[in-house]
C-alpha positions in Angstrom: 49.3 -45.0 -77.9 46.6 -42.8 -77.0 44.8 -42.7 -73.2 41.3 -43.9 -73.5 38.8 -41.4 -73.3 35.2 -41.4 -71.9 32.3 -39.9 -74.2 29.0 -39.5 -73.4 26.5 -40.8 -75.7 23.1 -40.0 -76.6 20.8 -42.9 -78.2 16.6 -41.1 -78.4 15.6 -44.8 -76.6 12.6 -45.2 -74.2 12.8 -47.5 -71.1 10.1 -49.5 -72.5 9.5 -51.0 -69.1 9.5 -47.7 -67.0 6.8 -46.1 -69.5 5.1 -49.4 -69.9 4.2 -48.6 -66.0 3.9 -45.2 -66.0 1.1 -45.5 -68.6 -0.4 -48.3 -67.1 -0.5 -46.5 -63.9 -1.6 -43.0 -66.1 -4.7 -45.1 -67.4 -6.1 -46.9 -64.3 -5.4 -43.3 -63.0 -8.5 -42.0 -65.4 -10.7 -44.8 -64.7 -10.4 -44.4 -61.3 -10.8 -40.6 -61.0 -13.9 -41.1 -63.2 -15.7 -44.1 -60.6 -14.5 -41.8 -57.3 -15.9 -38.2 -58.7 -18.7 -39.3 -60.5 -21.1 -38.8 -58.0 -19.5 -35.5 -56.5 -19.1 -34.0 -59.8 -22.8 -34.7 -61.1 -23.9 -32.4 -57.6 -21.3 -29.9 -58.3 -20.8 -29.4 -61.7 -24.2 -31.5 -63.3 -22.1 -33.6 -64.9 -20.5 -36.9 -63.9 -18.1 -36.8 -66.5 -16.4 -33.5 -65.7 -13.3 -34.8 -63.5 -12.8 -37.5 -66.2 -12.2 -34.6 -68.7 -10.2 -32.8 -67.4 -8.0 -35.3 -66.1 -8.3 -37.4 -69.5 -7.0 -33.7 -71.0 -4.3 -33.2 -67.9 -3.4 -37.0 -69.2 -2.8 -36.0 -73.0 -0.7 -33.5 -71.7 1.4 -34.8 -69.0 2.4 -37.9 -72.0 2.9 -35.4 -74.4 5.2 -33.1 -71.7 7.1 -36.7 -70.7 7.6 -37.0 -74.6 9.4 -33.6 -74.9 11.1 -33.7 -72.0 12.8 -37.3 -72.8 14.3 -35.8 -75.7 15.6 -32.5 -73.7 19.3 -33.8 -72.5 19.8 -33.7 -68.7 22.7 -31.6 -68.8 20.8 -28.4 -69.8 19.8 -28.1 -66.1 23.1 -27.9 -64.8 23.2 -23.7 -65.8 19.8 -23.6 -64.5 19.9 -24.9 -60.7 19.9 -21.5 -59.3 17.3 -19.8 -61.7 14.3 -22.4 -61.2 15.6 -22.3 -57.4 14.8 -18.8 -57.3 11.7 -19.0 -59.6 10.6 -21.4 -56.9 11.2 -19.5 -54.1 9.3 -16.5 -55.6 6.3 -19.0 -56.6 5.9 -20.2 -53.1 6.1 -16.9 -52.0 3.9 -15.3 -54.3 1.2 -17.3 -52.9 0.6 -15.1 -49.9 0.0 -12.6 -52.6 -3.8 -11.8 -52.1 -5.4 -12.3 -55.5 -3.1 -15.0 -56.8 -2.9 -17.4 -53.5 -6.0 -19.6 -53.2 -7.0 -21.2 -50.1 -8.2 -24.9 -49.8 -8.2 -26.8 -46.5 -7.5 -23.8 -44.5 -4.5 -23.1 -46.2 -2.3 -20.6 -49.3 -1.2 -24.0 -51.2 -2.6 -23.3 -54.5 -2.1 -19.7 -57.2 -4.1 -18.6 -60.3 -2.2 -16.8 -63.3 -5.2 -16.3 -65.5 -7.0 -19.5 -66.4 -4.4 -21.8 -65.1 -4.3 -23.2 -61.2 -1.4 -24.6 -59.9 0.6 -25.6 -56.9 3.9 -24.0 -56.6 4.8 -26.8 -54.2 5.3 -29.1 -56.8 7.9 -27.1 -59.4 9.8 -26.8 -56.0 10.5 -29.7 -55.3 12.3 -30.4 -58.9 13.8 -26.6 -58.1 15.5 -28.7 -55.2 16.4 -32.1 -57.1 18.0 -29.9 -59.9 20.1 -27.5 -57.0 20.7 -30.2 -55.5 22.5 -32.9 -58.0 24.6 -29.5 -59.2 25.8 -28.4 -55.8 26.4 -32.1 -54.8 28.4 -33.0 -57.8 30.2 -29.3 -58.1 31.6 -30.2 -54.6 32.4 -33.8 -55.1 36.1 -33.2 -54.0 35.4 -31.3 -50.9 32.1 -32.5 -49.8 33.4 -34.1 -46.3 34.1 -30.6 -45.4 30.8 -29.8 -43.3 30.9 -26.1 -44.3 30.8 -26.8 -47.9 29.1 -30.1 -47.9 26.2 -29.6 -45.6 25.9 -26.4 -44.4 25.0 -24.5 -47.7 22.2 -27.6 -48.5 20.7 -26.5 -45.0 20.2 -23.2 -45.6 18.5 -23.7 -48.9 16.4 -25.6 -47.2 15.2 -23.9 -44.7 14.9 -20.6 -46.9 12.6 -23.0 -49.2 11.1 -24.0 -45.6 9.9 -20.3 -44.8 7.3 -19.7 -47.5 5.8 -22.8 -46.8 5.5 -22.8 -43.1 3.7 -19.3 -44.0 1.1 -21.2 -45.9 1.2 -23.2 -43.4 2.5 -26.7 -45.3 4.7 -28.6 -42.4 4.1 -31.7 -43.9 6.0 -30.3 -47.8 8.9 -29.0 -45.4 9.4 -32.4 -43.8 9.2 -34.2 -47.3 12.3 -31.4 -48.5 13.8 -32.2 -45.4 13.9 -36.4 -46.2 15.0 -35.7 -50.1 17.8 -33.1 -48.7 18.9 -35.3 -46.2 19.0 -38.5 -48.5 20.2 -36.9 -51.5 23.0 -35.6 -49.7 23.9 -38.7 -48.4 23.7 -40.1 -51.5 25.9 -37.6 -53.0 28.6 -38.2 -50.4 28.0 -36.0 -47.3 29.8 -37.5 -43.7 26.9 -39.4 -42.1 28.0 -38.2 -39.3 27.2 -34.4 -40.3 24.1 -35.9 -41.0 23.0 -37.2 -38.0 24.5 -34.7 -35.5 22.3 -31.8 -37.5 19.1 -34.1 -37.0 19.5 -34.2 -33.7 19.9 -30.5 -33.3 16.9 -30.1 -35.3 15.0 -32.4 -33.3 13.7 -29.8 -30.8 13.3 -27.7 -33.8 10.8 -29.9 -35.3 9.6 -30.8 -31.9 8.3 -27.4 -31.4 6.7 -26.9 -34.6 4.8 -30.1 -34.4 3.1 -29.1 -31.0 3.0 -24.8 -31.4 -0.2 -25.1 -33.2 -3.1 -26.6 -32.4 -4.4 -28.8 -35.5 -1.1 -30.4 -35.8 -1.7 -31.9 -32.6 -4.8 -32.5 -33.4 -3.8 -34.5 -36.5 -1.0 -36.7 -34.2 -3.7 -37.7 -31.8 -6.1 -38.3 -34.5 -3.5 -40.4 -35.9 -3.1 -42.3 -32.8 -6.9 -43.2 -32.2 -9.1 -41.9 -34.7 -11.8 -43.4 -33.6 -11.6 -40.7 -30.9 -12.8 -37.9 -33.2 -15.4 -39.5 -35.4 -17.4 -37.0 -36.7 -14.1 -35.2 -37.5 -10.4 -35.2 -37.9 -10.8 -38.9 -37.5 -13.8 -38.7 -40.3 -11.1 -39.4 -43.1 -9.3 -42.0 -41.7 -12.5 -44.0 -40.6 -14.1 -44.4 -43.8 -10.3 -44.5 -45.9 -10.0 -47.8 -43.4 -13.7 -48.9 -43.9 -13.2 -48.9 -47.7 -10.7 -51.6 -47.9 -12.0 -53.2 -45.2 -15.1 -53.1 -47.4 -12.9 -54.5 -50.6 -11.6 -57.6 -48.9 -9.8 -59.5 -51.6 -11.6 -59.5 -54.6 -13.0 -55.8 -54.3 -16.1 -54.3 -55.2 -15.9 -53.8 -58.7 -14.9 -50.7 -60.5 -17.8 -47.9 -60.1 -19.7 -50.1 -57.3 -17.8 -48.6 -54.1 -19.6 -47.1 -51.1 -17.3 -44.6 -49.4 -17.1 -42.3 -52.3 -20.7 -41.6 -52.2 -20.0 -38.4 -49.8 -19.1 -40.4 -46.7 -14.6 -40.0 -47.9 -14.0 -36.6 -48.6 -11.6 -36.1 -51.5 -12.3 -39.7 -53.0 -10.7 -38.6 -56.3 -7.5 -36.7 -55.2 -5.6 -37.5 -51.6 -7.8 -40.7 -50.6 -8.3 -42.3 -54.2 -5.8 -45.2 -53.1 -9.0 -46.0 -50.1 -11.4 -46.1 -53.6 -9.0 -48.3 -55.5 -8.9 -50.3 -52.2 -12.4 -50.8 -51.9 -13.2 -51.6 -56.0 -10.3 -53.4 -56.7 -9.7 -55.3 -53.5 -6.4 -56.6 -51.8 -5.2 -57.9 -55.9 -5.4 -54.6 -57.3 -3.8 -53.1 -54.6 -1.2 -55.8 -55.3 -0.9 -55.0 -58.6 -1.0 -51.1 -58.2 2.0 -51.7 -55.7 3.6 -53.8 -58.6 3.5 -51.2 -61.2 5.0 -48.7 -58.5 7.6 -51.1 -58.0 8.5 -51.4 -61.4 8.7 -48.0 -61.8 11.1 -47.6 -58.7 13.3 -50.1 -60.0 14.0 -48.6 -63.2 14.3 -45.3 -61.5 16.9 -47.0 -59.4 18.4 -48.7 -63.2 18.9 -45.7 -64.6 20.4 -43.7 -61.2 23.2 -47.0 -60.9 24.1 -47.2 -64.7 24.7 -43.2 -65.4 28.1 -42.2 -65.0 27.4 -38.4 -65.1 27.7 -37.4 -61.6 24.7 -34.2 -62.0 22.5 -37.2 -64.1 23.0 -40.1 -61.2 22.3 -37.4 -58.3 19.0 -36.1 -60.7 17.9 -39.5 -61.5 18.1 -40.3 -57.3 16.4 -37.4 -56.3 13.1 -37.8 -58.6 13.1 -41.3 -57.6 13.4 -40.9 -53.6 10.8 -37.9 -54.6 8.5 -40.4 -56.1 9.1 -43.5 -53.3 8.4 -40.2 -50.8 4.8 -39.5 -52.5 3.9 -43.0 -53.1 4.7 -44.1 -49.7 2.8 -41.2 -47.6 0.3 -40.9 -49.5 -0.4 -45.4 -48.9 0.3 -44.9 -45.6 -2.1 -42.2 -44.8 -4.9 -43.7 -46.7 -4.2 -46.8 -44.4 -3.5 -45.1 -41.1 -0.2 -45.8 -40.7 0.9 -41.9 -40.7 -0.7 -38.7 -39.8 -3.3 -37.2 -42.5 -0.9 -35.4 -45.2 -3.4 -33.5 -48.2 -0.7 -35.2 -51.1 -1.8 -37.1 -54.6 -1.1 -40.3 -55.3 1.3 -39.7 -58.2 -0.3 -40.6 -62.1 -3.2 -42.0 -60.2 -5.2 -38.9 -58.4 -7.1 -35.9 -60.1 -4.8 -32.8 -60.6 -3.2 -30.7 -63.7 -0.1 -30.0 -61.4 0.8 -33.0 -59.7 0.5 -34.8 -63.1 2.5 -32.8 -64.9 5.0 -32.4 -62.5 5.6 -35.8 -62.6 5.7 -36.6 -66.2 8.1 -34.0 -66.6 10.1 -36.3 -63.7 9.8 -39.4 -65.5 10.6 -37.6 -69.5 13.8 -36.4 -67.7 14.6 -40.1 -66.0 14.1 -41.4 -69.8 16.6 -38.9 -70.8 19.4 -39.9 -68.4 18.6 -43.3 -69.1 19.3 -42.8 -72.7 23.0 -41.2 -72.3 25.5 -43.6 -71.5 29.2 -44.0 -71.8 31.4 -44.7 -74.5 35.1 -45.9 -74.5 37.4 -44.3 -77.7 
């Protein structure tokens, strides 16, 4: 008799359920940036209509990309963990470049090639899900070890960690810190290497919390920002003022208050306070329930792939994704320190957007590979 042998699958299928909510969230996402910039882009551009447009277009793009993408199989990335690490790493440092780093806020986040502005940030942080799922899954057998299992993950981190502490961007390093950290638990690093290096990086982080002056700014804006009205506590007053405004039935789309030029950045990091306010406590509800759908699926598809690389991919996007959606709520509602980072499908911006799509086309690939017994 012959031994049976495992063979991967492919079957073109779409997790109806995932991209019924990734739509979904894709559509409300266009209303919404439309009712929140209408007002700021008919003072700066003379047209209401102009972030609708272009995130209508960014849209059309981001489903087509998620299209493309879902029929790309996963495996093609395995070869390419260290080139798109690289590319990254010369991305986020090519923002300090003067004439392709833009500043915004204060800070080098965003780079111009021609017509097309972007945010290296974002490609970096699939850079580090890809390196990640190869160098976890390469290592499988030795991974307890803590010079092959941890240390090398560290050091990628950190030299990801340099660039953008020169932009400055703590609050990127401390998400690539969660998604190292948890992936590589995940993937089957010692706990306990874990935990000891946290707490030798806890004076680490310590320091670079408190060695400049607007981060401690933000923590004790944080803590009462009622303290600094007229502000760092501005944007957290009026995010809290717009639901308090929505109570439970909302508004009504394109009838909110706070976007009228009292909460800055209504249509990008603070359209969850809009949504709050128009839609009330239900549509936060029901915005919560689509990202919940969308988690769990991510979470299917992770448990159910039996390619070690395509689990370890599939986990990383999703605790990516859980990361965005949860810091981005929690700012919007005070419950964390202010963090400039989009609401994922649902805030204006080409690179964020796309980023994401591309994310999701790749989950629907994984989910569509399974294993079959011969």
């Amino acid at each position: 008799m012959t031994p049976n042998k495992a063979k991967a699958v492919f079957q073109p299928t779409y997790d109806i359920r995932l991209l019924f909510a990734v739509l979904f969230l894709v559509g409300i996402g266009i209303v919404m940036v439309y009712s929140a910039s209408s007002a700021v882009a008919l003072e700066k551009f003379g047209s209401g209509a102009y972030f609708l447009k272009r995130q209508a277009v960014f849209s059309l793009v981001g489903i087509v990309t998620l299209v493309i993408f879902s029929h790309v199989p996963f495996r093609i990335y395995r070869p390419l963990a260290y080139p798109l690490l690289i590319l990254a790493f010369l991305l986020l440092a090519l923002v300090q470049v003067p004439g392709l780093g833009l500043a915004a806020g204060g800070a080098l986040r965003w780079m111009r090639i021609g017509p097309v502005t972007f945010q290296p940030v974002e490609a970096a942080r699939l850079a580090l899900i890809v390196y990640l799922a190869y160098s976890l899954s390469k290592k499988r057998e030795v991974l307890k070890e803590f010079s092959v299992g941890f240390v090398p993950h560290l050091l990628m981190l950190l030299l990801l960690s340099i660039p953008l502490m020169l932009q400055p961007d703590f609050g990127s390093v401390v998400i690539f810190g969660a998604l190292t950290w948890l992936m590589m638990f995940v993937g089957g690093v010692p706990l306990r290497h874990l935990l000891s290096a946290l707490l030798l990086l806890l004076p680490l982080t310590y320091f670079l919390m408190t060695n400049a002056a607007y981060r401690i700014k933000r923590l004790t804006t944080f803590l009462d920002p009622w303290q600094y009205p007229a502000n760092e506590g501005y944007q957290i007053i009026h995010s809290l003022m717009a639901f308090g405004t929505g109570g439970f039935w909302g508004a009504g789309i394109g009838k909110g208050y706070q976007k009228l030029f009292y909460l800055p950045e209504p249509h990008t990091d603070f359209i969850f306070a809009v949504i709050g306010e128009e839609l009330g406590f239900l549509g936060v509800l029901f915005i919560l329930g689509l990202y919940g759908l969308v988690l769990w699926r991510s979470i299917q598809i992770a448990r159910h792939c039996e390619d070690e690389f395509g689990m370890l991919v599939a986990v990383g996007i999703t605790i990516a994704l859980a990361l965005q959606v949860s810091i981005n709520m929690g700012v919007c509602l005070g419950l964390l320190p202010t963090k400039g980072l989009t609401l994922p499908f649902l805030s204006y911006g080409g690179t964020s957007l796309l980023l994401n799509m591309v994310g999701i086309g790749i989950l629907m690939n994984i989910g569509s590979h399974h294993v079959k017994r011969t």
